[in-house]
N, C-alpha and C positions, 0 to 999 in steps of 0.2 A: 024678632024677625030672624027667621033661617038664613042658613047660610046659601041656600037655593035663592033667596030674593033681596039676600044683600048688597042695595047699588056699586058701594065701593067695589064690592070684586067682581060688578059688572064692566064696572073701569078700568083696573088690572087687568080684564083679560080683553079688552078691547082697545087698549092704549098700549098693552106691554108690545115694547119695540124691541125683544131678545128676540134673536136666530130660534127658531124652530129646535125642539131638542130632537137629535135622530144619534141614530148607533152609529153610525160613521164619527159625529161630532163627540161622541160617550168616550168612544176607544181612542180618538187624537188626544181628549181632554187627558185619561188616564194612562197614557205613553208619557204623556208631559211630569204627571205626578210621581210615573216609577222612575223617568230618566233622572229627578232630581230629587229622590228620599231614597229611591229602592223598591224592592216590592213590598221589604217588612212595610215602607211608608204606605203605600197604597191603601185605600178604605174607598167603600163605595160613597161615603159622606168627602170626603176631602176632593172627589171629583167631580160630586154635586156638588160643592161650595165654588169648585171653578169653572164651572156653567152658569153659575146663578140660579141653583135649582134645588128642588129637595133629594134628599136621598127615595124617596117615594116614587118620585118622576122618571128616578131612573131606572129602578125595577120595573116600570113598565115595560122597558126594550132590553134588561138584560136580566136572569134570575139570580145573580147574585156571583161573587167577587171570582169564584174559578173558573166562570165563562166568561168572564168578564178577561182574565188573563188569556186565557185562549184566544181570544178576539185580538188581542194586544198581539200576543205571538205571532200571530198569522198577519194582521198589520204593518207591523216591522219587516218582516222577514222576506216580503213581497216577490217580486217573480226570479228565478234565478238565472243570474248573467251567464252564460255559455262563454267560456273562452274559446279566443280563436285561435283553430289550428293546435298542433301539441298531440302528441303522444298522452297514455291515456296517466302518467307519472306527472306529468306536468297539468296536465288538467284536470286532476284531484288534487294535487297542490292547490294549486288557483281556489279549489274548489272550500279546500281548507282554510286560507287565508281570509276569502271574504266572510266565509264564519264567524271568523276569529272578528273581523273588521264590523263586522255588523254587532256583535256580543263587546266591543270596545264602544261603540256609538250610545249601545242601549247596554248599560250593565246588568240589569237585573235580569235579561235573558239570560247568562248563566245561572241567575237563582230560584229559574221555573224545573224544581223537579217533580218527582213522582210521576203519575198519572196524568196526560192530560191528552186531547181529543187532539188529533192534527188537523189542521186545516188545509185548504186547496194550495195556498203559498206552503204550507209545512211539506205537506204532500210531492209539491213540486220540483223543491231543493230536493226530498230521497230521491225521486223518481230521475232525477239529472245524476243524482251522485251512483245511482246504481248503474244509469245507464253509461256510466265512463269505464267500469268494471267489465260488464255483462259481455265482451265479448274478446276478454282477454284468454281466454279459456278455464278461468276459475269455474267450479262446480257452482250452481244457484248456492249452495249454502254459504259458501267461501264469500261468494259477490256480498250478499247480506250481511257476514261477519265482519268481513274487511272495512266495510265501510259504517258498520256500526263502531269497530274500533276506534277510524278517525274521528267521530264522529261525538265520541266519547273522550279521546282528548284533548281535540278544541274546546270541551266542555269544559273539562280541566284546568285548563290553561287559563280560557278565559274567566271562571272561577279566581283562580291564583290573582288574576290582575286584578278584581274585585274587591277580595277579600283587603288585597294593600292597599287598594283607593281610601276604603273604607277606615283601613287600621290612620292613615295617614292624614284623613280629613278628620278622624277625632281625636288623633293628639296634636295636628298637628307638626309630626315627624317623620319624615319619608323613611324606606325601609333601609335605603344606605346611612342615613345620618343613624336611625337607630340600630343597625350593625355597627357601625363606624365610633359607636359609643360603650360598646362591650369590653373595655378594655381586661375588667378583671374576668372576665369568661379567656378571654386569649393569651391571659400569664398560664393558664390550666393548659393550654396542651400541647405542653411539653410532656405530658403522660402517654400521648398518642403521639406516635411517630410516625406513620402511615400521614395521619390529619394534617400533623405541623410539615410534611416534608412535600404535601402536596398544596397547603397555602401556601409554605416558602417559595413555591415555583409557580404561583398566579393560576393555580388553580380553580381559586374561588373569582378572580377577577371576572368572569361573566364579558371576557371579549365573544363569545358568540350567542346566538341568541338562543335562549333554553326553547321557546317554539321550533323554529326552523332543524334545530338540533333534533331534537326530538322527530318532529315530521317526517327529516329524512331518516330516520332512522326503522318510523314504522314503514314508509315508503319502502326503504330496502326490501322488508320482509317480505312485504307483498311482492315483491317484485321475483326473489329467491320461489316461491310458492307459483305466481306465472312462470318460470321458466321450468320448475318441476311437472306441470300441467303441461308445456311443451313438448317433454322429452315424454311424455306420457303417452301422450296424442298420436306421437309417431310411432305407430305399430312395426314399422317395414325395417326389416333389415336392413344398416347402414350399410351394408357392403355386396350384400349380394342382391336385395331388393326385396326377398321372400319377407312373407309373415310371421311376426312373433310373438310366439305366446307368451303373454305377458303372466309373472305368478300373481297370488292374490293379496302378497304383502309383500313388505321390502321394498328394495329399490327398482326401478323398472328396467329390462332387458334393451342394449341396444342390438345386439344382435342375434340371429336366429341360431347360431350352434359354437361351442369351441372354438371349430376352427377358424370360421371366420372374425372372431372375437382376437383368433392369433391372429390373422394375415392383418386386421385391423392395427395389431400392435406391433407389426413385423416393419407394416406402411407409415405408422405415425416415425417409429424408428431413422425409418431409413430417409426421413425426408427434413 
């Protein structure tokens, strides 16, 4: 008897009381699998064994494990929260935090790299983070860089916290107790005096936090780079009103000739 007219698995499939397999239910099962192995964890079999399904069944709704991520990425990553109110410093902060906060919930989203297709949630967080740029007066190129910078080191970042979960949950040693146990590394540097003179002063104590540290730090930049875009934009004579020719490198003119450039400095002088 074939498998076309075998009663039993006229019963199986007329008795079987499992949910319906659908790609909605595919990509929660395999978020569950990466948020507690990883993605090395991840296999298209370990997320058909937590459906109750074959690996077979599931290649019929997905072609196979890098679409399969993608689906996951765009899943998690869902619509992005608009802060309210804020300057556009404070809400690309914002913008970076819940990155960071979303790559803390799900780790293995810091260990999706290479190549991979964005989706409409992917798409939607750039689309928000450029548009908090887009009209500070950065050039289109700057808007795109700036914020592929941030963008690259919440990557970072939230890699770093990764990689110590990980180092921590297989030895079972967090990253303080295994610094904290270095001794004979720390008789050695007394050879560097730069090193030992900046532990001796709680250098290494980590009172701030290397994220936010960092953040404000690229924040500045951009902020240095908006305010040169400023002084750019305004063509006009700070003092007399006229038009300035701006040259085609260097620093930008604030004003249209010598002299008014003296009486400029004659006024900032006298006052």
């Amino acid at each position: 008897m074939g498998k076309a007219d075998d009663p039993d698995r006229g019963v199986e499939l007329l008795w079987d009381d499992r949910p319906a397999l659908s790609l909605d239910r595919i990509v929660a099962a395999a978020v569950e699998v990466a948020d507690a192995e990883g993605l090395a964890g991840l296999s298209m079999r370990k997320v058909a064994e937590r459906l109750g399904f074959t690996s077979m069944a599931l290649y019929r709704h997905v072609p196979g494990r890098g679409h399969l991520v993608d689906l996951m990425r765009d899943a998690v990553l869902g619509q992005p929260v608009e802060a309210s109110g804020g300057d556009w410093r404070s809400r690309l902060a914002d913008f970076a935090r819940q990155a960071l906060e979303q790559r803390k919930r799900h780790q293995w989203l810091a260990e999706v790299r290479g190549r991979h297709v964005p989706g409409p949630n992917a798409l939607g967080h750039y689309e928000h983070a450029l548009g908090i740029l887009v009209d500070t007066g950065l050039t289109p190129a700057e808007v795109v860089a700036a914020v592929g910078l941030v963008a690259r080191f919440v990557d970072a970042e939230a890699l770093a916290l990764v990689e110590a979960a990980r180092a921590e949950q297989s030895t079972g040693v967090s990253d303080d107790e295994w610094w904290g146990a270095r001794d004979t590394l720390y008789a050695r540097f007394d050879r560097y005096p730069v090193l030992t003179g900046l532990w001796e002063a709680g250098g290494f104590d980590q009172s701030m936090s290397p994220f936010e540290f960092g953040l404000d730090r690229l924040l500045d930049g951009i902020e240095i780079l908006i305010r040169e875009r400023d002084v750019t934009r305004d063509e006009t004579c700070q003092m007399c009103g006229k038009p300035v020719e701006q040259p085609t490198s260097g620093r930008p003119r604030a004003y249209c000739s010598r002299g008014c450039q003296q009486r400029a400095y004659r006024k900032r002088k006298a006052t």
